[in-house]
C-alpha positions in Angstrom: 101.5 224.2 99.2 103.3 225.3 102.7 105.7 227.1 101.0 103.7 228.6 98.1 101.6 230.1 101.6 104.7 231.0 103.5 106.0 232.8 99.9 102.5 235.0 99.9 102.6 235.6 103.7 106.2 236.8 103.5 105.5 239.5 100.5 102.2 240.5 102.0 103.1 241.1 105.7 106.9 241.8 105.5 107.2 242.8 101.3 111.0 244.9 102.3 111.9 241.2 103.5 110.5 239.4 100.7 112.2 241.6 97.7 115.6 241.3 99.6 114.9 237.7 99.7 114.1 237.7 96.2 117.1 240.0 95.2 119.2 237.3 97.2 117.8 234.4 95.0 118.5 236.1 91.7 121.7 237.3 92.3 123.4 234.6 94.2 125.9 232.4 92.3 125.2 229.0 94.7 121.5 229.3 93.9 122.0 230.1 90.4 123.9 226.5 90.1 121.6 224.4 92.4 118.6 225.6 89.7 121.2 224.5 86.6 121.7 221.6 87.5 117.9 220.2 89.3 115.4 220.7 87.1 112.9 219.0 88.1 109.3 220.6 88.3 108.2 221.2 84.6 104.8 222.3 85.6 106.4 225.2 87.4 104.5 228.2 87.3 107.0 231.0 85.2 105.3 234.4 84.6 102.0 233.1 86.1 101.6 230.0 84.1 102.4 226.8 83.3 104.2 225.6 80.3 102.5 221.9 80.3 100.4 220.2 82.6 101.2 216.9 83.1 104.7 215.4 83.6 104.9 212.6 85.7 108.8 212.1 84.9 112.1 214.5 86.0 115.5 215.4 84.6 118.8 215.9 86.1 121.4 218.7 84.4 125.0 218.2 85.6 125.7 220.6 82.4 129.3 222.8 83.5 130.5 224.6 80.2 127.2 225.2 78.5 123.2 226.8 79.4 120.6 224.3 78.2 117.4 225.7 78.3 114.0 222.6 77.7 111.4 223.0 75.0 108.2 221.2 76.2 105.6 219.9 73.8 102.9 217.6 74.7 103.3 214.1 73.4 99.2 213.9 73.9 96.1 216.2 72.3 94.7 215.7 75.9 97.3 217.9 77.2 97.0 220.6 74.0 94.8 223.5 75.3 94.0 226.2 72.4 92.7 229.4 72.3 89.7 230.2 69.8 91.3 231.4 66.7 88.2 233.8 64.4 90.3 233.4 61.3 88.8 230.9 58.4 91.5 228.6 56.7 88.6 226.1 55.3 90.5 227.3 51.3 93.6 225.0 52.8 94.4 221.1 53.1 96.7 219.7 55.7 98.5 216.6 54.2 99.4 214.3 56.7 102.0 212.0 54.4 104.1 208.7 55.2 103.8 205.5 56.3 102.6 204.5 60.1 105.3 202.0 60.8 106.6 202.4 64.1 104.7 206.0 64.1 100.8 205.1 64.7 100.4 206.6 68.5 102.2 209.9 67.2 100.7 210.1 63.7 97.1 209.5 66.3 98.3 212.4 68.2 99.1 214.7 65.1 95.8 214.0 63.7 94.0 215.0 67.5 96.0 218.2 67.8 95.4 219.1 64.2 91.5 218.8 64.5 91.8 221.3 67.1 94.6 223.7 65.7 93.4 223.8 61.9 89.5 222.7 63.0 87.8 224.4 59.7 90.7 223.1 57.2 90.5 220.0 55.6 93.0 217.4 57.4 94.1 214.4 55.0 96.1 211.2 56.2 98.2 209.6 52.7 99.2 206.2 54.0 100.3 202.9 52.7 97.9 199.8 52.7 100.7 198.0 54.7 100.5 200.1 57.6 97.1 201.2 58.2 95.2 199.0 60.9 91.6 198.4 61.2 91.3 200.7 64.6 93.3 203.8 63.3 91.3 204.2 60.2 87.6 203.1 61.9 88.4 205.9 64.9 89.2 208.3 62.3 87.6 207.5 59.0 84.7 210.4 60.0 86.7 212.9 61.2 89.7 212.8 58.7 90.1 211.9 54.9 92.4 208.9 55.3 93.9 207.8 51.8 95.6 204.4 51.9 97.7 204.1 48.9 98.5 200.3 47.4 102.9 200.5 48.2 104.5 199.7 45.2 106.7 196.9 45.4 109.4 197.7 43.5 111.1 201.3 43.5 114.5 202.5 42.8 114.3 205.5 45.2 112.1 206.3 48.2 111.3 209.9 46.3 108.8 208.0 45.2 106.8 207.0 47.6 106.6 210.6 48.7 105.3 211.9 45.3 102.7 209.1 45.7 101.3 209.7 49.1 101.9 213.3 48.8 99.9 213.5 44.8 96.8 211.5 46.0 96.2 213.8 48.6 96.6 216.6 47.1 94.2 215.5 44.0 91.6 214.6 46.7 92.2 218.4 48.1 91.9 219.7 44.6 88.4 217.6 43.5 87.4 220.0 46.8 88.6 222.9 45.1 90.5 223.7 47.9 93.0 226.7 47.1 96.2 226.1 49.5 98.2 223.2 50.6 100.1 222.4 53.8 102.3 219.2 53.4 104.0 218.1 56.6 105.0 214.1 57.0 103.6 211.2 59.4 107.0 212.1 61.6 106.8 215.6 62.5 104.2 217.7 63.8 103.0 221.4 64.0 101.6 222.9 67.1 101.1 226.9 66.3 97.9 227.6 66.2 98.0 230.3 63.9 100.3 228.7 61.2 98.5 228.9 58.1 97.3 232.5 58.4 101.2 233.1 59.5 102.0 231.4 56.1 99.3 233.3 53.9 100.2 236.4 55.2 103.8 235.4 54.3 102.8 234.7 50.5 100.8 238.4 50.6 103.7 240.4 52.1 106.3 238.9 50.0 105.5 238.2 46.0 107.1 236.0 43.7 109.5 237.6 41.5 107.3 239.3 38.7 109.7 236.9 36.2 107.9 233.8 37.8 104.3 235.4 37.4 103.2 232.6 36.1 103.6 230.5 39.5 101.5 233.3 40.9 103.3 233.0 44.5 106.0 231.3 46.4 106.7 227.9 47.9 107.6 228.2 51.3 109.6 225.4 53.5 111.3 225.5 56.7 114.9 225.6 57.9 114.8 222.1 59.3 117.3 220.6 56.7 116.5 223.4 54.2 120.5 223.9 53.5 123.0 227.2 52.6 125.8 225.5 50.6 123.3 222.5 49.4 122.6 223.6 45.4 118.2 222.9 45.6 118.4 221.8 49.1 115.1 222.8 50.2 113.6 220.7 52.6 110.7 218.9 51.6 109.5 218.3 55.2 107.3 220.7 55.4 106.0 222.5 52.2 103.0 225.0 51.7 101.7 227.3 48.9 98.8 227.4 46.3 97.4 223.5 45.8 98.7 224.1 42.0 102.1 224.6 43.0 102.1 222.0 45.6 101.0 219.8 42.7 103.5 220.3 40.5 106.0 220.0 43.3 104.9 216.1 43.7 104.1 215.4 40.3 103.2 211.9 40.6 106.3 210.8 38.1 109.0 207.8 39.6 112.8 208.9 40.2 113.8 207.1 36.9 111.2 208.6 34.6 112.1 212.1 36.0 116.4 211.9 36.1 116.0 211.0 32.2 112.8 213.7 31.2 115.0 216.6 32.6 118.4 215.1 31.6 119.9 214.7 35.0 122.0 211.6 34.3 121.5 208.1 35.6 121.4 207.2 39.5 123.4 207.9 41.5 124.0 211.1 39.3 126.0 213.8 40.8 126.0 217.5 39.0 128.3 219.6 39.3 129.3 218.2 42.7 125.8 217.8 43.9 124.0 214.7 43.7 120.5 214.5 42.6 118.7 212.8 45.1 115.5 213.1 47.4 114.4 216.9 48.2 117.5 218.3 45.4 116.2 216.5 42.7 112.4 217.8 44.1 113.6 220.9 43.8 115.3 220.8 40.4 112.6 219.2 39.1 109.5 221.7 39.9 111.9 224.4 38.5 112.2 222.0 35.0 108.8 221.3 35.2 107.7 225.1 35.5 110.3 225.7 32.6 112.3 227.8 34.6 116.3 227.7 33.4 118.8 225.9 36.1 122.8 225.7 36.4 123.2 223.8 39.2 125.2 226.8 41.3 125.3 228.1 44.6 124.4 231.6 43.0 121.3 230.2 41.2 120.0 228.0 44.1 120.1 231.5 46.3 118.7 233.2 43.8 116.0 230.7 43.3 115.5 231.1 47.2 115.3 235.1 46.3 112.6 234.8 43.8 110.7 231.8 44.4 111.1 230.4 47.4 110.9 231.4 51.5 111.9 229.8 54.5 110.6 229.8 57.8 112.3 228.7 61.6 110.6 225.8 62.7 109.9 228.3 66.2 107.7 230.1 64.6 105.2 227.7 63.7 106.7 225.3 66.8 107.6 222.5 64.1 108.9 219.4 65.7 110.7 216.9 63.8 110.5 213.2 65.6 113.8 211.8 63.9 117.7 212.1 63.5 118.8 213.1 67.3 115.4 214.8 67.5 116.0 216.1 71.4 119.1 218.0 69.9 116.1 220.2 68.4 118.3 223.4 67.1 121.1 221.0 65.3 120.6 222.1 62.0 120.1 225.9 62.8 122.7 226.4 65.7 126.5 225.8 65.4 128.6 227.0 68.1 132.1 225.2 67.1 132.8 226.7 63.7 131.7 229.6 61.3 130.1 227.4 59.4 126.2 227.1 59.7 124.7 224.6 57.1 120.8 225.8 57.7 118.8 228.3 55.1 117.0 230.0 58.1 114.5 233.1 57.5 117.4 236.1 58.7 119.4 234.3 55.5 116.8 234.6 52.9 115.4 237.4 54.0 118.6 239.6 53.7 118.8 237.1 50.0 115.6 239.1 49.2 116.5 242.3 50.5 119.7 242.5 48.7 120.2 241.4 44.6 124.0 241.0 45.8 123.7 239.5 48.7 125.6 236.1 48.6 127.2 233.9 50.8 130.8 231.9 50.9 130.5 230.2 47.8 133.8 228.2 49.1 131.6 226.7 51.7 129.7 225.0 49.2 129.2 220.7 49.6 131.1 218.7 47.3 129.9 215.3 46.6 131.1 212.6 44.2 129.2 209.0 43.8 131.7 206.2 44.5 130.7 202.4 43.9 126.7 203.9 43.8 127.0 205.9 47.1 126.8 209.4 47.5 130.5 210.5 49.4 130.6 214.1 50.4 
């Protein structure tokens, strides 16, 4: 408080003082490296406003070779403040799919932010009988559509219990008639406001290629694990589109059924160097299922990205995914030690649909083979 007063009685009675002052802070190299490495106030005012309003904890950066900059999201709705948002998304279903298990206070706090953030849409929780707990679904039974799913016992691949959960949500969104689908999991979390009219408007300003008509628009993922040299590797984090597509995406159909229906070989089968496991053989299989011709190539897969698919940065709908090194946020989208980047990220497929030629390093592809039933890259 003393100094905040000391800072406005400086600039109002001596202002020539205060700029120089000010000039001296920006500009000196000793200051510039005490703020690099103490940061400690995160509910610093910057540009007028804070960036959250509660932190109780602190961080020290000792950091020499390198700038790291801090991405603060709430962990709590509490904390959440959101503007009022006039456009109607009550045509789309959020899908909130996965199992609670070890995730219940975050999957509690997803559901809180999401009843403010998409208030009109309908928000449904897919979950597994073995998780849920008595509290969770009697807090949120009226405020949500919570779906607890009977977890099958025996499965050869965890695919499948995504097209479970995922398919009985999105048949309870369809009995509603509802028209679009937003499929995120139990461990990551959106917190843009303005995400599905961001990923309507997406679908408007950029058709599916006339030869897929019959899909009537694209399937757009993010660049979180949505890879470049991966043949079908497009995430299946975070999916939306039309509630048909989205359908047919998850067909409700086990791993085993659908490796022999579209004749991709017995697990663990590898194609042409790729192997056909969780979100590839997803992918393969809406194509197959839509009838649409695949060759397992680099050049197809990026053309399939071209015509049917898009791809978003998780920044612009502030997507955070709670697993795999999650405070190393940008590790699939920012590689500073070699030329070669793994991620799919929007600047990538959008100069793949501004350009028929475009292409990228087909040498850079991944390579896998399946040795004693494990997938070696």
């Amino acid at each position: 408080m003393f100094y905040n007063n000391l800072k406005k009685i400086l600039k109002k009675q001596f202002p020539m003082f205060a700029q120089k002052l000010i000039v001296i802070r920006d500009s000196s190299n000793i200051m510039r490296y005490f703020k690099n490495f103490f940061f400690i106030n995160f509910k610093k005012n910057v540009h007028g406003k804070k960036i959250v309003s509660k932190e109780k904890g602190f961080l020290f950066d000792f950091t020499l070779d390198n700038f790291v900059s801090y991405n603060l999201r709430p962990k709590k709705s509490i904390n959440v403040i959101v503007e009022d948002d006039d456009h109607s998304n009550k045509d789309t279903a959020v899908i909130i799919q996965g199992n609670l298990d070890g995730l219940d206070d975050f999957t509690k706090q997803t559901v809180e932010i999401y009843l403010k953030i998409f208030k009109d849409s309908t928000i449904i929780l897919s979950t597994w009988d073995t998780d849920i707990n008595k509290n969770f679904y009697n807090n949120y039974k009226d405020k949500i559509k919570i779906i607890i799913n009977e977890k099958p016992k025996n499965i050869l691949h965890t695919t499948d219990l995504q097209t479970l959960s995922t398919s009985s949500a999105i048949k309870y969104a369809k009995d509603l008639n509802l028209k679009y689908c937003l499929k995120t999991r139990t461990d990551c979390r959106i917190y843009k406001k303005n995400t599905i009219t961001y990923l309507k408007n997406l679908l408007k300003l950029f058709p599916i290629n006339q030869k897929f008509e019959k899909l009537k628009s694209r399937i757009i993922s993010c660049s979180v694990d949505t890879r470049k040299y991966r043949v079908y590797g497009f995430s299946d984090i975070m999916l939306f589109g039309s509630i048909e597509n989205i359908d047919k995406y998850f067909e409700n159909e086990s791993f085993e059924m659908g490796i022999e229906k579209y004749n991709f070989g017995k697990y663990p089968s590898v194609i042409n160097e790729t192997p056909v496991v969780h979100e590839i053989f997803l992918c393969a299989r809406f194509l197959k299922n839509c009838n649409i011709e695949i060759d397992w190539t680099l050049s197809d897969w990026w053309n399939k990205c071209r015509d049917i698919f898009c791809v978003v940065d998780p920044s612009t709908i502030d997507l955070f995914w709670f697993k795999f090194h999650w405070k190393f946020e940008q590790r699939f989208i920012t590689n500073y030690t070699s030329n070669f980047t793994q991620s799919l990220q929007f600047s990538d497929w959008l100069n793949l649909y501004s350009n028929q030629n475009y292409k990228f390093d087909e040498n850079k592809k991944e390579k896998w083979r399946s040795e004693n039933g494990l997938f070696v890259q």
